[in-house]
Every structure is written in structure tokens, then in C-alpha cells.
C-alpha positions as CSV (number, residue, x, y, z in Angstrom):
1,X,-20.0,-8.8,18.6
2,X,-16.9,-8.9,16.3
3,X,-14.1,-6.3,17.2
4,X,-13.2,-6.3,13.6
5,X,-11.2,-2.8,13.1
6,X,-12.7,-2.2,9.6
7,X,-16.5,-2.2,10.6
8,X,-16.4,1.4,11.5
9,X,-15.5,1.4,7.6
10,X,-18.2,-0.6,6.1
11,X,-20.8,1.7,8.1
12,X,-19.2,4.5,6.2
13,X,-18.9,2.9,3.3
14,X,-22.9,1.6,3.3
15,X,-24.0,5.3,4.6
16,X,-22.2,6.9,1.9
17,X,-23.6,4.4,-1.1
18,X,-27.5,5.1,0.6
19,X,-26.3,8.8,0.8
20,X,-25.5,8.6,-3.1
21,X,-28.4,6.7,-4.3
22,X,-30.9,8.9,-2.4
23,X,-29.5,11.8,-3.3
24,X,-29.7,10.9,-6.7
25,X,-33.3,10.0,-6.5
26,X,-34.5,13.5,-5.2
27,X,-32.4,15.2,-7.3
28,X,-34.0,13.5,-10.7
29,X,-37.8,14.1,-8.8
30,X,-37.4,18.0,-8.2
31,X,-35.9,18.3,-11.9
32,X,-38.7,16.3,-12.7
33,X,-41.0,18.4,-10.7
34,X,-39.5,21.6,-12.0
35,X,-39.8,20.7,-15.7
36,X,-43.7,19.6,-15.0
37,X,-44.2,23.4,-13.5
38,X,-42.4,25.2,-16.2
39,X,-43.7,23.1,-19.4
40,X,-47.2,25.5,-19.7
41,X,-44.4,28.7,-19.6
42,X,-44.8,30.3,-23.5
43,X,-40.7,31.1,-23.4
44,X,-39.1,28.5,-21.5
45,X,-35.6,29.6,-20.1
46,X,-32.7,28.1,-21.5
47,X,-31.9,25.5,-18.4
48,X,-35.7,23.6,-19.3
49,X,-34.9,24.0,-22.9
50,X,-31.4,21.8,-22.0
51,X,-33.1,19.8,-19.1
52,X,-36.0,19.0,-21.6
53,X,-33.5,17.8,-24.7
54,X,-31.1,16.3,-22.1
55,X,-34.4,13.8,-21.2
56,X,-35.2,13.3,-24.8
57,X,-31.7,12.7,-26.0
58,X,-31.7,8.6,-27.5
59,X,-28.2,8.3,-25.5
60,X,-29.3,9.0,-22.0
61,X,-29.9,5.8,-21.0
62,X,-27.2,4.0,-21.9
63,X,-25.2,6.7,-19.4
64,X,-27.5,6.6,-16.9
65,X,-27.2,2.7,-16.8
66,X,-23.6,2.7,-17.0
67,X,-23.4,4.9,-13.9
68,X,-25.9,2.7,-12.4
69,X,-23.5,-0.8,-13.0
70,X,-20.9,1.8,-12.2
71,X,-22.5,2.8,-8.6
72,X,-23.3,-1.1,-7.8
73,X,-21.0,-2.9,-8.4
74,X,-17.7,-0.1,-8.2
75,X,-18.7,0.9,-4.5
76,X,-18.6,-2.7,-3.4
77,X,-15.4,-3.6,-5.9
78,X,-13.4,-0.4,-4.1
79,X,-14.1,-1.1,-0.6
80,X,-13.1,-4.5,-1.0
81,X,-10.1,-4.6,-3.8
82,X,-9.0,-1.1,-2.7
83,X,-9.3,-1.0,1.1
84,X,-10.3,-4.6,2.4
85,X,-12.6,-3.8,4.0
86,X,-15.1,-6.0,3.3
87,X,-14.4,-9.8,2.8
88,X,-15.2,-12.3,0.2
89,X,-17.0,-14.7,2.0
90,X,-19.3,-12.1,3.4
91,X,-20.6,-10.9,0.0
92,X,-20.8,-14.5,-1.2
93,X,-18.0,-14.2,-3.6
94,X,-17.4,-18.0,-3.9
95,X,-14.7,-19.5,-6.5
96,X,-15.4,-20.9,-9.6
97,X,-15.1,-25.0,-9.8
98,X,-12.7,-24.7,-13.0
99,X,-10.6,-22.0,-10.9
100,X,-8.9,-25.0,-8.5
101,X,-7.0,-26.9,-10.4
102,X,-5.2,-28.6,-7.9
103,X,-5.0,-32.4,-7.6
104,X,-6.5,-33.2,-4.1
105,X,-10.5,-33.2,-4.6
106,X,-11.1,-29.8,-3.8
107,X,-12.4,-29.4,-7.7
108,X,-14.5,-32.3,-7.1
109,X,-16.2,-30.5,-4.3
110,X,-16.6,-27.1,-5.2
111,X,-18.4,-29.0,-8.2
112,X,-20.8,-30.6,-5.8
113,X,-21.2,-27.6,-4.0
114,X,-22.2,-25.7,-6.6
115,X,-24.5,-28.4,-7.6
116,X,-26.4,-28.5,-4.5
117,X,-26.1,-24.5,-4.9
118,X,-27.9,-24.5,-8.1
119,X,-30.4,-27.2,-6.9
120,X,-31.6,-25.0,-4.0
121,X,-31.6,-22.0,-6.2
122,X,-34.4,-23.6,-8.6
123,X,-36.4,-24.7,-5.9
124,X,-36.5,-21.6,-4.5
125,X,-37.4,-19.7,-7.9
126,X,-40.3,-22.7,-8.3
127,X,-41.5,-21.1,-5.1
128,X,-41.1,-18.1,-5.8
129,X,-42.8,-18.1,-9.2
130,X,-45.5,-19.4,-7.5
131,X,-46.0,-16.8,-5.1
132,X,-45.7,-14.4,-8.1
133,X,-48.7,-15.8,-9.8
134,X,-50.6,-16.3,-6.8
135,X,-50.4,-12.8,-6.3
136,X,-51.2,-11.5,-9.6
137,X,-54.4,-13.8,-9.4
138,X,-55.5,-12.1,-6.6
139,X,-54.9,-8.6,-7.9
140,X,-56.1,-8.8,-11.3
141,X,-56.3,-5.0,-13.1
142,X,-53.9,-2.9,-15.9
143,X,-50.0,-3.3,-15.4
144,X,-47.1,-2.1,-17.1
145,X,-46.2,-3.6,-20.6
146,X,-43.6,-6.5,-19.7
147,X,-40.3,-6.6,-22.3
148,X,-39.0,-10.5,-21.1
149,X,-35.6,-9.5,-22.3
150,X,-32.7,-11.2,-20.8
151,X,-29.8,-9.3,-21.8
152,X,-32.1,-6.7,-19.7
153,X,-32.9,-9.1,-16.9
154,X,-29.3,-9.6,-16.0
155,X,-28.3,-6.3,-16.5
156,X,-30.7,-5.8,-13.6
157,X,-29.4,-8.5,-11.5
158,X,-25.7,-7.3,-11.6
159,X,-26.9,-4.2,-10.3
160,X,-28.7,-5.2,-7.4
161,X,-27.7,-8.5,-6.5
162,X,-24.0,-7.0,-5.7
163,X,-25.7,-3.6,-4.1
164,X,-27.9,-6.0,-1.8
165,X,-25.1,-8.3,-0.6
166,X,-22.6,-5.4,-0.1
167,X,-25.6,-4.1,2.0
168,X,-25.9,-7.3,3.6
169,X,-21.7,-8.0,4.3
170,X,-21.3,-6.1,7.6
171,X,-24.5,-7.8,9.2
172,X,-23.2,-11.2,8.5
173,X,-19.8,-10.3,9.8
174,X,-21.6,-8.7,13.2
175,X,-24.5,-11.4,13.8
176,X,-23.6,-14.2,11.8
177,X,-25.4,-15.3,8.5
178,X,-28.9,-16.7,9.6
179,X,-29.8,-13.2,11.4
180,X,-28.0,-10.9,9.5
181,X,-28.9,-11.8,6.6
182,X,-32.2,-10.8,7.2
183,X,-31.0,-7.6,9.6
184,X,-29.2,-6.7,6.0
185,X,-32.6,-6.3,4.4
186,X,-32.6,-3.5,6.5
187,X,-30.4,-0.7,4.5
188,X,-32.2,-2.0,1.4
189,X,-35.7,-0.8,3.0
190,X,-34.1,2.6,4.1
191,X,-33.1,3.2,0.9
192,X,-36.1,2.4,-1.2
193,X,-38.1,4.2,1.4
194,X,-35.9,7.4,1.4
195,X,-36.4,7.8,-2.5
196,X,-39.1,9.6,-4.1
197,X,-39.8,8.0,-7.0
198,X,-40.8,4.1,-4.7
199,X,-43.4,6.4,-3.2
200,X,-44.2,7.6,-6.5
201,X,-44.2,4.1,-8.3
202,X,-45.9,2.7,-6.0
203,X,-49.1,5.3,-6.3
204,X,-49.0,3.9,-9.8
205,X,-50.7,0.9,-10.6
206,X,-49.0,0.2,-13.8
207,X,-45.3,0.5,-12.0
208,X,-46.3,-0.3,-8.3
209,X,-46.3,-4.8,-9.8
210,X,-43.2,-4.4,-10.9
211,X,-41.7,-2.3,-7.5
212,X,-42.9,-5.1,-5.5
213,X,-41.5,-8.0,-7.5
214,X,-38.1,-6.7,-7.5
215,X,-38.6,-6.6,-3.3
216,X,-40.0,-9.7,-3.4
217,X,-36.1,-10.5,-5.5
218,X,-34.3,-8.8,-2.4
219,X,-36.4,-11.8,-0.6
220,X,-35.4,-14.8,-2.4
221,X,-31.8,-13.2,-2.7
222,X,-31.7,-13.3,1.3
223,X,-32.8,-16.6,1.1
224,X,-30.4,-17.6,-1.6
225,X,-27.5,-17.0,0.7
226,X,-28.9,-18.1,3.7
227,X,-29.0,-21.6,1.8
228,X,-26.1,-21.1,-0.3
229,X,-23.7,-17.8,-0.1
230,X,-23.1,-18.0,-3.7
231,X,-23.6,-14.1,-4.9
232,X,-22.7,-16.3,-8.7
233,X,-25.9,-18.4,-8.3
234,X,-28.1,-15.4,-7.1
235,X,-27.2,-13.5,-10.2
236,X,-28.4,-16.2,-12.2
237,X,-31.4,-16.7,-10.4
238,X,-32.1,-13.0,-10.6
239,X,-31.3,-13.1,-14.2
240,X,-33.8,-15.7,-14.9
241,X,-36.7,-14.5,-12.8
242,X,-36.3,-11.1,-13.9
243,X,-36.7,-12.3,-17.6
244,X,-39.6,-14.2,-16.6
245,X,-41.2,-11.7,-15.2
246,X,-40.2,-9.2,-17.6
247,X,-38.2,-6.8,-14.3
């Protein structure tokens, strides 16, 4: 077990961001919930009139996104810019070949590495892919309408690739990176378990596809670091799958 002093920290930190997004969750299902129970009411009260426009208003997405980028990827960026408490390495942060610019070959290898990275991330996206028909072979019926957009699709991978692997840091530091990389799975499943609106999507057979392709994401993105700790190349691959299959 590593005696590093900061992994009391990252627990907080990790309990906090699972706190946050739960939270969250419930709290958009009960106004939800309330808005259902009051819509039949023949004077409304002032609160549903604002909850309703507040739902309907054209800019409330962009906001809700931008607090979503905003919870992702700022939770991770404090605890490790602002307190160190989480390391580089761990979260796959690895450095750019054109940011060595020194004279002694280490360009020339981060190149290859990040060759062989790339390599091993399309083979596992082949797979993947794969799977992903497979499946919908087997389960043939009505799904949600797919919009293969891929300033959308990476959107969505910088917002969970970073949440996954800051989920995934303090595992790696405590039992090394071929078990806790799947051990850091484990906060992911808490979370999506602990909100609402999983249970909900997933009692919907339109949604419940989509629900289970972005776990089956959280899977190759374990596997992309086991083979390759590059959180650059898993945002990539996320970006392209996720336009793919329309996520």
C-alpha cells in the first residue's frame, strides 16, 4: 500500500465530485417530478411558471454544458494544479512529442510512443465497434434518433474521459495500474447507480442503447490505459466512437 500523505485527499476529493454529481441528479429528477404533478393544476404558482420557462429557455443548455466541462474537467484541474494532489502520470497526462525539443532522442521516442499508442487505440475501437454491432444485432427494436456530430462527440469525451481517469488516479497510485485500473471502474458505477435518471434511462428503451454504450466507453477507456496511459489518445478515441455511434 502506498503511504502517500495526499491519498486521504483524493478520497475527499473523489467523494466530494460523486457527492456533486448525485446531488445534482436528484435534484433535476424531483423538479422534474414536481413540474409532472403540478402541470394538470389550472393556476400554476409562480415557481412552476419560472421552473417551466427556465426548461424551455433556448440558452439552457449551453449553461448546463458549460457547468458540465466545468465540473469534469475543473475538479480534476484544482486538485492537481491547485493542491498536488493528484499526479500526472496517474491520470495519463502524457506530454506532447513537439513539447521536447531537446536534442537527445527523447522526441524521437515520445513519437514512437505515441505511435504504438494510437495503434493500440484503433485496435481496440475495431473491437469495440464490433461488439457494438453485435449487440445491436441481437437486440433489434426502436432506439433513440442518433445526431453523428463530432463537435458533440468530443464535447462528450472531455467530459468523461477526464472525470473517469481522475476517478481512476488514486487506485493506480494504491494497487498499481493493471488492478486499479479496473478497481477505478468502481466510483464510476457508484455514481451512475446513485443517480436517478440511469435508472430512469435505462426503463427506456429509446435511451437505455445509448446508457449502455457510453459504459461500454468507461470499458475501452480502462483498457486504453491499461495498454497505453495516454488520457490524449483516449479522448480521441472517445471522440471518434462517440461520433460513430452518435453518443
Amino acid at each position: 500500500m502506498n503511504a502517500d500523505p495526499s491519498l486521504q485527499e483524493r478520497w475527499l476529493w473523489l467523494a466530494g465530485s460523486i457527492a456533486l454529481a448525485v446531488l445534482v441528479s436528484w435534484t433535476r429528477w424531483l423538479l422534474d417530478g414536481y413540474l409532472a404533478r403540478t402541470k394538470q393544476e389550472p393556476s400554476p404558482k409562480t415557481f412552476t411558471q419560472w421552473l417551466n420557462a427556465l426548461r424551455t429557455w433556448p440558452g439552457l443548455p449551453w449553461i448546463a454544458h458549460a457547468f458540465r466541462l466545468i465540473y469534469a474537467i475543473g475538479i480534476p484541474a484544482a486538485a492537481l494544479l491547485g493542491r498536488g494532489a493528484l499526479r500526472e502520470s496517474g491520470l495519463g497526462l502524457q506530454p506532447f512529442p513537439w513539447s521536447e525539443l531537446t536534442g537527445n532522442g527523447a522526441a524521437a521516442a515520445l513519437w514512437q510512443d505515441w505511435m504504438q499508442d494510437m495503434i493500440r487505440a484503433a485496435g481496440l475501437m475495431a473491437i469495440g465497434l464490433v461488439v457494438v454491432l453485435l449487440a445491436h444485432r441481437a437486440t433489434p427494436g426502436k432506439r433513440e434518433k442518433k445526431r453523428h456530430d463530432f463537435v458533440l462527440a468530443m464535447r462528450e469525451a472531455l467530459i468523461f474521459e477526464p472525470h473517469w481517469a481522475f476517478y481512476r488516479e488514486p487506485f493506480v497510485l494504491l494497487w498499481g495500474i493493471e488492478t486499479g485500473t479496473w478497481l477505478g471502474l468502481l466510483p464510476v458505477i457508484v455514481e451512475a447507480l446513485a443517480k436517478p435518471d440511469t435508472w430512469q434511462g435505462l426503463k427506456d428503451s429509446e435511451i437505455a442503447p445509448a446508457i449502455l454504450e457510453r459504459a461500454g466507453l468507461a470499458v475501452l477507456s480502462a483498457l486504453l490505459f491499461l495498454t497505453t496511459q495516454n488520457l490524449w489518445v483516449a479522448i480521441a478515441a472517445d471522440s471518434i466512437l462517440g461520433w460513430i455511434l452518435g453518443l
